[in-house]
N, C-alpha and C positions, 0 to 999 in steps of 0.2 A: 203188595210187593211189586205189581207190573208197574203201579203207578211211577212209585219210586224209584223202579231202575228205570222209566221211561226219564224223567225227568234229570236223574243224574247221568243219563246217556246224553241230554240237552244241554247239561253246563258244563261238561267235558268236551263237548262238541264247539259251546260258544268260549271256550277259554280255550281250546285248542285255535280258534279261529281268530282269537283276539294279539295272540304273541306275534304273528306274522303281523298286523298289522304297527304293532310298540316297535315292531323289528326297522319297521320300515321308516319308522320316523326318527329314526336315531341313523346320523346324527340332524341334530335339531339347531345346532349354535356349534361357536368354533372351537376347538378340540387342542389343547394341551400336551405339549411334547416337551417334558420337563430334564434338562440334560444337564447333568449334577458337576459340570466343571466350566470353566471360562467362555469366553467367545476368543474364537480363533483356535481351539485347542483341537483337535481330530476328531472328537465323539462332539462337537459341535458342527464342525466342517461337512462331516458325514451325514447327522442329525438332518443340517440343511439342504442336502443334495436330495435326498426322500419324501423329506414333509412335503414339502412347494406341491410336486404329483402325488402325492398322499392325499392333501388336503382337493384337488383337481376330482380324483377318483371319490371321493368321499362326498363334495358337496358342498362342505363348509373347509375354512381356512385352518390350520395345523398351525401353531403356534407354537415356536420356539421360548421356554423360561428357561434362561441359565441360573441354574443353584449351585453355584462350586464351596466347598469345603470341605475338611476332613478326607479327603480323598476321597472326593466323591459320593461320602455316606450320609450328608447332609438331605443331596438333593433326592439320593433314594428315598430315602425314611420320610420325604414330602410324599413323595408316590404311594410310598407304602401304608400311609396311613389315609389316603385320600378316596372318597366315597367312589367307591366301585361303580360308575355307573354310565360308562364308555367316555367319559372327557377327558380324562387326567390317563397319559402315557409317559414311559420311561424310556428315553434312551442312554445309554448307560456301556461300560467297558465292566471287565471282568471281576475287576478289583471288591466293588461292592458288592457285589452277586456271590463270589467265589471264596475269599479271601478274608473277609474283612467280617467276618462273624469268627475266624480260627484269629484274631489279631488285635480283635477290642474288644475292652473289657463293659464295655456300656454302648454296646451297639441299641439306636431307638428302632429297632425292626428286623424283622426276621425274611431273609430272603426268600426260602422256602415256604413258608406259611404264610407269607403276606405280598407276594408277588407272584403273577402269573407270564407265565413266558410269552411271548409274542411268534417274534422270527428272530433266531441271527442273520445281523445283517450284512457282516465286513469282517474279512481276519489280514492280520500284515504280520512282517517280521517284523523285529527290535531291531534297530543297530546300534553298538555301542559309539559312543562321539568321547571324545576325550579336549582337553585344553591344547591347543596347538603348541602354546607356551611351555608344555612337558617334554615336546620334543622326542616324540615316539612314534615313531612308522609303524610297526606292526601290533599284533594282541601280545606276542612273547616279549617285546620293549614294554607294554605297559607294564607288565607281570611284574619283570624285573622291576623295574622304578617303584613299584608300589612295595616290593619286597625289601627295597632297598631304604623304605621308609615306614615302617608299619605305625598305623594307626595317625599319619601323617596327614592322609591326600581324604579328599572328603568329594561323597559323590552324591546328585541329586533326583528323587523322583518326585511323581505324583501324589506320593502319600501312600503311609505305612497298610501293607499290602498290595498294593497297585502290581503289577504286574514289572514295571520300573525298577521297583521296591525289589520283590523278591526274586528276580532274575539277577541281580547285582550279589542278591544272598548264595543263591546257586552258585554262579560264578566265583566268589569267596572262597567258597568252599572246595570247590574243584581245583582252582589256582592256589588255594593255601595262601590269601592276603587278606590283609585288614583294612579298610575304608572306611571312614565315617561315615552315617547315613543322614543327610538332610534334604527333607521333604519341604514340598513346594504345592501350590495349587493349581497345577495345570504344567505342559509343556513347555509355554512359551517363556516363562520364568524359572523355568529348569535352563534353560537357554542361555537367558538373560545371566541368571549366575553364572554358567561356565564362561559369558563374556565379562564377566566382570573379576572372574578370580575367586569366586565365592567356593564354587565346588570346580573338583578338576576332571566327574566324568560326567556319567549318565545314559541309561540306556534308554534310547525313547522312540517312537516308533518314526520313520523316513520321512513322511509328508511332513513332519515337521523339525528335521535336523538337515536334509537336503539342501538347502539352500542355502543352510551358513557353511554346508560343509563345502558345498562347489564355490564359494565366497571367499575361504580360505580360512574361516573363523573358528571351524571346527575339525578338527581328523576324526573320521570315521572307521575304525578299526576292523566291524565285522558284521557278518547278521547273524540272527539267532533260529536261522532254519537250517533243516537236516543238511539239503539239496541247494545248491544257489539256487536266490527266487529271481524270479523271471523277469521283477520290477527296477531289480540291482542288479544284473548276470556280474558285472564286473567286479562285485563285491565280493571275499572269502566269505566263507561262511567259519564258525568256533570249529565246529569237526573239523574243517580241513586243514585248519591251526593246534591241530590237539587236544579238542576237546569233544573226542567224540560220543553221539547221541546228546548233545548242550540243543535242547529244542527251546522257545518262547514263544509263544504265536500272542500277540495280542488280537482280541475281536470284541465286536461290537454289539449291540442287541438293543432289542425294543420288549417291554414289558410291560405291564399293566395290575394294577390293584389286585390285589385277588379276589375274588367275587364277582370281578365282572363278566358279563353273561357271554356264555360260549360262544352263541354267534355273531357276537361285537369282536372278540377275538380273531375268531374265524375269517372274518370278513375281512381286517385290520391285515392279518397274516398274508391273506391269497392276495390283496392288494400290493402289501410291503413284495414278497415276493413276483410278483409280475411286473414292478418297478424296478425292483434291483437287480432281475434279468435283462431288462431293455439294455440296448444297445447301448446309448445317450448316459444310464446313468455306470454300467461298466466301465467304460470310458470314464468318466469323471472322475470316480473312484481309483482304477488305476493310476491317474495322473497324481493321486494321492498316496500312492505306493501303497494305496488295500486291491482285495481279492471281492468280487459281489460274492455272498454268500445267498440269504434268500433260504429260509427252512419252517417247515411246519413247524408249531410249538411244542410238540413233543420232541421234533430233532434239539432246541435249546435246552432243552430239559435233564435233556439225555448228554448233552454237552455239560452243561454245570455240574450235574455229579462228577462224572468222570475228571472234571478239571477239580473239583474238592479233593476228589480221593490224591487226585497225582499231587496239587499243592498239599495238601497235608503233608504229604511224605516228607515234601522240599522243608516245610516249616521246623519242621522235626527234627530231621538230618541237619539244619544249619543253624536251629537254638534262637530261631525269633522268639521275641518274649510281645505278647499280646502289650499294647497300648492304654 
């Protein structure tokens, strides 16, 4: 009996001794940051302000793969199914994580069971952009025009559930109008349509409506935070046009396979976190009309429920029918 507990006291000792060592040589080769929509899109833009000192603090080079489609559920269900074993990372907006299991009916992956949180890394307002060509100054001019046209004027997101998507539904609903809904893969071609006449709104987040709006190409009507943000002071916000408590926060996040080991996570997290505190990438980011965020992985965790429970309600009350 001594022999045996001497001996299993031995390989508890040498396999305790052993993990720190597996720990230390990971990472071994360059490391995968798979971001499920366009290049140039804002969860790309963002993606790349991180990795570059990501990959610095880590060792090896962080490597950006864009998988766009489906609204982004493509490049998840790459992640999600992808051997756990600290290479393959998600960065990713709310729509697939949140949404998009309440909205398809043939989701390949389970956000909860098959993804592990990392950090949130960026939250920003929505602003609504409308077609110059409609000739509406305010949210109350859209109202009207769309009332005065039901089922007429046609608006564009990033795919069904996107956060694009079901802020337009909210909004619907609260204004009492009808819009068609056509989805798009990415921002930049939500753009492109409203410059083309294709759709005549869309809600999408600043870093990438800003610049056709000071251009002239687009009228920006409002943002979708409680309080004016800090990034638009100049901007209303829906409350202070009558639509009060109309919140949308879009945000960003980094994820990984589920099964990958705690302290690849850990590591991953205190990293992303003490970068997207730095000064240098603050800045960045605000110039992109986000907020740094920076959170343990239980803070995202605890973020995705709470964002299910309140989208659920919205899904409900405004009669989306899953995809």
């Amino acid at each position: 009996m001594q022999r045996r507990h001497l001996l299993g006291a031995a390989a508890a000792s040498l396999l305790a001794g052993s993990w720190p060592a597996r720990a230390q040589a990971w990472p071994a080769r360059p490391i995968r940051m798979v971001v499920p929509f366009p290049p140039g899109t804002s969860p790309d833009l963002i993606a790349r302000m991180v990795s570059e000192p990501l990959g610095a603090a880590l060792g090896q080079p962080v490597v950006i793969d864009n998988r766009p489609g489906a609204g982004g559920n493509i490049g998840t269900g790459v992640v999600a199914k992808a051997a756990p074993d600290g290479y393959t990372f998600l960065f990713t907006i709310q729509g697939p994580l949140v949404t998009a299991p309440m909205l398809s009916k043939s989701l390949p992956y389970d956000p909860v069971k098959e993804l592990a949180p990392v950090s949130l890394v960026a939250t920003s307002p929505n602003v609504l952009v409308v077609d110059p060509k409609l000739g509406v100054e305010t949210l109350a001019d859209f109202v009207r025009v769309a009332k005065a046209q039901p089922g007429k004027l046609n608006y564009g997101s990033v795919g069904n559930g996107s956060a694009s998507h079901l802020a337009m539904e909210l909004f619907k609903t609260r204004a009492g109008i009808d819009l068609v809904h056509v989805p798009y893969q990415g921002f930049p071609a939500v753009v492109n349509a409203i410059l083309a006449g294709q759709v005549q709104a869309g809600f999408m987040v600043p870093g990438l409506a800003m610049g056709q709006v000071r251009a002239g190409k687009l009228k920006a009507l409002g943002v979708t935070t409680l309080g004016r943000s800090s990034a638009l002071p100049e901007m209303p916000t829906f409350a202070e046009q009558g639509y009060a408590g109309f919140e949308v926060i879009s945000w960003q996040a980094v994820l990984a396979p589920a099964g990958t080991a705690k302290p690849v996570i850990d590591r991953v997290s205190s990293e992303l976190v003490r970068i997207i505190k730095s000064d240098e990438v603050r800045t960045k980011m605000l110039g992109q009309y986000f907020s740094a965020a920076g959170t343990a992985p239980q803070a995202l965790a605890n973020l995705m429920r709470s964002e299910r429970e309140n989208w659920g309600r919205v899904i409900q009350a405004a009669g989306v029918q899953p995809e």
